[in-house]
C-alpha positions in Angstrom: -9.7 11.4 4.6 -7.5 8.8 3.1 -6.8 7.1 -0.8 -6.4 3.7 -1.8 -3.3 4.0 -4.1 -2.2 0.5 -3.6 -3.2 -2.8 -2.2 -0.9 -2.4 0.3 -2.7 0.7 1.9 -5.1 -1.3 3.8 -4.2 -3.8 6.5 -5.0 -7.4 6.5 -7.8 -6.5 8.9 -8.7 -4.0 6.5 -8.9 -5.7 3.8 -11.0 -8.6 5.5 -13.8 -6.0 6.6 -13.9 -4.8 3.3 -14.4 -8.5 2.3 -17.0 -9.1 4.7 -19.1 -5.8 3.5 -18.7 -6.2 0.1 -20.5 -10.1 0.5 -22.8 -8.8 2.5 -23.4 -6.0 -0.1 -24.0 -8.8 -2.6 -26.2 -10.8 -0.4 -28.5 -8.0 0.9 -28.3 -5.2 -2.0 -31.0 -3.2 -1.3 -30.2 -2.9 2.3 -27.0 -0.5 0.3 -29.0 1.4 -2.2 -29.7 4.5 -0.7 -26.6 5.2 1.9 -24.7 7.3 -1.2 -27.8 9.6 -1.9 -26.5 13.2 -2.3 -23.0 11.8 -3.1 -21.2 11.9 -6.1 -18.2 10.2 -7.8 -15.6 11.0 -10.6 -14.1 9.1 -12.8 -10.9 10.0 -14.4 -9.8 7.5 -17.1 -7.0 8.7 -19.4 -6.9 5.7 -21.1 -9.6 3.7 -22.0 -11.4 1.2 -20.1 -15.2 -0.8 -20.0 -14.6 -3.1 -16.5 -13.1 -0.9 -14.2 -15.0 2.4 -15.4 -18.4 0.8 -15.4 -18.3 -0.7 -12.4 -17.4 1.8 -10.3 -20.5 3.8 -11.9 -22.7 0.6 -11.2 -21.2 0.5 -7.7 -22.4 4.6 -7.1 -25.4 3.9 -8.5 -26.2 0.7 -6.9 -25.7 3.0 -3.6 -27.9 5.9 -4.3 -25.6 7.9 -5.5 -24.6 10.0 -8.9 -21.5 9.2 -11.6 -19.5 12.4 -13.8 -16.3 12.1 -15.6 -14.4 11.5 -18.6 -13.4 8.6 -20.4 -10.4 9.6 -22.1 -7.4 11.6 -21.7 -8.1 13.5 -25.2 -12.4 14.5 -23.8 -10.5 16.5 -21.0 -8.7 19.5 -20.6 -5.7 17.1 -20.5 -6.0 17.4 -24.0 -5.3 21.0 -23.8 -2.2 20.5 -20.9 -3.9 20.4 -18.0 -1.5 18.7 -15.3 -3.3 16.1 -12.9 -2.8 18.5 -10.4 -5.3 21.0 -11.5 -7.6 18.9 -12.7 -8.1 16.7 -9.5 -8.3 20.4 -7.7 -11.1 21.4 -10.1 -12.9 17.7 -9.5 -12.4 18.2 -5.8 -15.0 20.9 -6.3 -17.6 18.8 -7.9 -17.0 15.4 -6.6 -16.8 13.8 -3.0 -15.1 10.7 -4.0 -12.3 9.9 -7.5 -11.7 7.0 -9.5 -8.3 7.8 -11.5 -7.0 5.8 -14.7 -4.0 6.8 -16.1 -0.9 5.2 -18.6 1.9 6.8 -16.3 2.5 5.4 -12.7 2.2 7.4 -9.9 -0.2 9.8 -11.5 -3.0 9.0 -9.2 -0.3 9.6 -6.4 0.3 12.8 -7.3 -3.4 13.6 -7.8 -3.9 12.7 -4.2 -1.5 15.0 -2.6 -3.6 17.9 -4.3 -6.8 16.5 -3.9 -9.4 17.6 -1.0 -11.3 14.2 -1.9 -10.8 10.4 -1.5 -9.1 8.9 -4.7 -9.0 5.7 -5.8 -6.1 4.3 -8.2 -8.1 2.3 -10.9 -4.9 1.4 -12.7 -1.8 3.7 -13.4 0.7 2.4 -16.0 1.9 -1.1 -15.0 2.3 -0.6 -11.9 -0.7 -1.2 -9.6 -4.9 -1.9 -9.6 -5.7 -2.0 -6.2 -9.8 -2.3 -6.8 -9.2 -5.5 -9.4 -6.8 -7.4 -6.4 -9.8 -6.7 -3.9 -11.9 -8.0 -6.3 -9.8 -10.6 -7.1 -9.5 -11.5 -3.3 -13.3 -11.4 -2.5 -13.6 -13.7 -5.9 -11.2 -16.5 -4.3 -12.4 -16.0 -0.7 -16.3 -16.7 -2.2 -15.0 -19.5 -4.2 -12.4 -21.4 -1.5 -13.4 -20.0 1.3 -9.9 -18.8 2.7 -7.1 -16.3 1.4 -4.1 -18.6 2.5 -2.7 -22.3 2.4 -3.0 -22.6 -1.7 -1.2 -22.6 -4.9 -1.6 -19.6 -7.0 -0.6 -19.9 -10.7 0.1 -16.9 -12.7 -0.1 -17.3 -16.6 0.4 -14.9 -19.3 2.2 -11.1 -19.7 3.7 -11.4 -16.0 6.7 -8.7 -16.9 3.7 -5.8 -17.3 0.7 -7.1 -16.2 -0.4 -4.6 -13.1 -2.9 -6.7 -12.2 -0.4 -9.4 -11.4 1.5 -7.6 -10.0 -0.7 -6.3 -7.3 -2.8 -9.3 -7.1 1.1 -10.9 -5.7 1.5 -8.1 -3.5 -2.0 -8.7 -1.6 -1.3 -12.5 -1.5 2.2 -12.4 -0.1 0.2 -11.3 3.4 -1.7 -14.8 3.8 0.0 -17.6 5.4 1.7 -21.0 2.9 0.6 -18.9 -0.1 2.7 -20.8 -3.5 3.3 -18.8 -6.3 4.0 -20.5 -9.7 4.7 -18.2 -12.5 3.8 -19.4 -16.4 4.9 -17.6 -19.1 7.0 -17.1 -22.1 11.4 -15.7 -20.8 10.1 -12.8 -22.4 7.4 -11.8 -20.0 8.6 -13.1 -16.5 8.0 -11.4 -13.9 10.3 -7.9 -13.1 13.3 -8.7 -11.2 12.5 -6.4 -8.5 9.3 -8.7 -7.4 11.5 -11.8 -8.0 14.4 -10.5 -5.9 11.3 -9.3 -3.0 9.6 -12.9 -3.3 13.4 -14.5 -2.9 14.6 -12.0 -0.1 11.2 -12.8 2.0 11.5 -16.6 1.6 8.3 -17.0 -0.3 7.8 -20.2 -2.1 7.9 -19.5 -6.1 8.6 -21.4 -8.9 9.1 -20.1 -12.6 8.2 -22.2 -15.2 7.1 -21.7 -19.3 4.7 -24.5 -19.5 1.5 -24.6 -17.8 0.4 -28.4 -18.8 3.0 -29.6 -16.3 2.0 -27.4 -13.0 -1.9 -27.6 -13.9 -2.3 -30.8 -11.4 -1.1 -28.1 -8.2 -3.3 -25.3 -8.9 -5.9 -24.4 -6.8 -6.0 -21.0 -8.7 -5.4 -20.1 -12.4 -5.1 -16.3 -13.0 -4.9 -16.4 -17.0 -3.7 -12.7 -18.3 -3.3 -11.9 -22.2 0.1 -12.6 -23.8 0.4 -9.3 -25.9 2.3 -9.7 -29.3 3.0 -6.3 -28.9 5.9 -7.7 -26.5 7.7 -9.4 -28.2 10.5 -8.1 -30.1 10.2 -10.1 -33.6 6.8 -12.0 -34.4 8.6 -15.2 -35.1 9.3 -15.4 -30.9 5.4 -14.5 -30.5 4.1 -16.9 -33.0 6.5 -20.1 -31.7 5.3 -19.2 -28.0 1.6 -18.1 -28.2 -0.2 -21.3 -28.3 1.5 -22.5 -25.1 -0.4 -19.7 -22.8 -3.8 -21.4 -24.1 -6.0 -22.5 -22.1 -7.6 -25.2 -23.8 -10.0 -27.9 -23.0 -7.5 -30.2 -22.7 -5.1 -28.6 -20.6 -8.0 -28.3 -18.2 -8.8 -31.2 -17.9 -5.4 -32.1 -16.3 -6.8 -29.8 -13.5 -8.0 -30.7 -10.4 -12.5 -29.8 -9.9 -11.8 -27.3 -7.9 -9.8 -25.4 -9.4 -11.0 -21.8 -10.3 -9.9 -20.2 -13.4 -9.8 -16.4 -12.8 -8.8 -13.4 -15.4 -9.1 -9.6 -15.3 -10.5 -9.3 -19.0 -10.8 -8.5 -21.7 -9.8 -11.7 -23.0 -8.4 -12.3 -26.2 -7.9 -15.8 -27.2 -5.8 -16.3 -23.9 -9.0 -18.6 -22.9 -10.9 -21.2 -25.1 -14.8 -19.9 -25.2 -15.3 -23.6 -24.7 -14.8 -23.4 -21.0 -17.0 -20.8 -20.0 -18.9 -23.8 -19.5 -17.4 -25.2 -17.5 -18.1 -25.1 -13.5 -14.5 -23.9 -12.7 -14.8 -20.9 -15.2 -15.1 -17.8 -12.1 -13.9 -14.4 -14.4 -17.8 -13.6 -15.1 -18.4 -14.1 -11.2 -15.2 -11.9 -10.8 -16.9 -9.4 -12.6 -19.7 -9.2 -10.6 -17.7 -9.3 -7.7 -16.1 -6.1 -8.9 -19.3 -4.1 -8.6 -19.5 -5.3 -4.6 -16.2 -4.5 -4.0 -15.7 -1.2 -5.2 -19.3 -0.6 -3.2 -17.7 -1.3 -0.4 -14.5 0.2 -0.9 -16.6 3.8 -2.1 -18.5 3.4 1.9 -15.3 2.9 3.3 -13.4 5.8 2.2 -16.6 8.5 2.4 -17.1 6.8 6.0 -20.0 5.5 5.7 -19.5 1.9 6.5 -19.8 2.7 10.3 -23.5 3.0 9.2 -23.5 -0.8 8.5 -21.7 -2.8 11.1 -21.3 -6.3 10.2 -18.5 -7.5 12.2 
């Protein structure tokens, strides 16, 4: 039995025949729709959450198999001071397989030490979201048709964002991999990923305007700026506009260059370019459902079923 608590816990090799499964998943679904019949899965949000939680009960159900669970921290016995411990030890009775949300990091860490199931971290805190990297991963893999030699640019809330954070993790692994970091001095990314990024010799830059580094992307992963950040509303209100994306600011852009985000979305991008070609967070949505189809076989074992390498 293992967990995926962080992108880290699967090898490159892993990861890639996760990849592989997960597109063939999406190419040939029926051939998937009956290997999780008899199996069931929990999910454990204690915060609250429409993506992640939905699609990992489309991904059981897509695979014959059967979704229980709570969405929120207050419709559990958490509510009455149940410690994660416990309740992952009750679920362990009920469940074969866990998908854990929770505010605090390290909660779904500590559920798996007690656990006699697989868990999966679907987000904890700011910390990590293993599941939305893969997907992230499979989404650029599909779209460029390689995982190294590109520029990656980062926009948005990069000081608490978990996604970013994991999603820069995953990437550091692939060979000539640029990271250029857009946002506001307020939201930069945490000094212990800066100091890692510097101490491994990884190419970064660090910028607060994204009109000048739009021409190198081959990659934009927009994430909200939160006003909630910010310390007075006067900072918020001078910065906001500049983490955009806008028609215009597109269009400087090269054509293949895919705009990705974890949603929701906000105003962070202009509805105006959902239109447009180059627009991939919907497709990274579906993606999503693949991925953590793949990622369910893998953990209950039942991949070796499907050999596709």
């Amino acid at each position: 039995m293992r967990h995926l608590l962080s992108p880290l816990d699967f090898s490159v090799e892993e990861v890639d025949h996760m990849l592989r499964l997960a597109s063939d998943i999406s190419e040939n679904p029926d051939k998937y729709s009956h290997v999780c019949d008899g199996k069931k899965l929990a999910t454990l949000f204690y915060e609250p959450s429409t993506r992640t939680r939905l699609s990992f009960e489309a991904a059981m159900l897509n695979l014959g198999g059967k979704t229980l669970g709570f969405q929120s921290a207050q419709s559990s016995s958490a509510s009455k001071g149940e410690s994660v411990a416990d309740t992952i030890r009750v679920i362990s009775c009920y469940a074969d397989i866990a998908a854990m949300r929770h505010p605090k990091e390290g909660a779904p860490a500590v559920a798996a030490s007690f656990s006699n199931i697989p868990v999966i971290n679907a987000g904890d805190g700011g910390h990590n979201h293993p599941t939305q990297t893969f997907t992230d991963l499979l989404t650029i893999k599909k779209l460029k048709g390689r995982l190294d030699n590109m520029t990656i640019g980062l926009c948005g809330d990069l000081k608490f964002g978990r996604t970013v954070h994991s999603l820069v993790n995953a990437m550091k692994r692939y060979k000539n991999v640029k990271f250029i970091f857009i946002s506001p001095v307020e939201l930069k990314i945490p000094q212990y990923l800066r100091e890692e990024l510097t101490n491994e010799n990884y190419d970064f830059v660090e910028t607060n305007t994204l009109e000048d580094v739009m021409p190198e992307l081959d990659i934009l992963y927009m994430t909200r700026v939160q006003q909630e950040r910010f310390f007075n509303e006067a900072d918020y209100i001078r910065l906001k506009d500049s983490f955009i994306l806008t028609e215009s600011k597109l269009a400087l852009a090269k054509d293949d260059c895919y705009v990705l985000h974890p949603l929701p979305r906000v105003n962070e991008i202009s509805v105006e370019i959902d239109n447009d070609p180059r627009a991939a967070y919907f497709k990274q949505v579906q993606n999503g459902v693949y991925v953590r189809m793949a990622l369910i076989m893998i953990l209950l074992g039942l991949d070796k079923e499907f050999p596709i390498d």
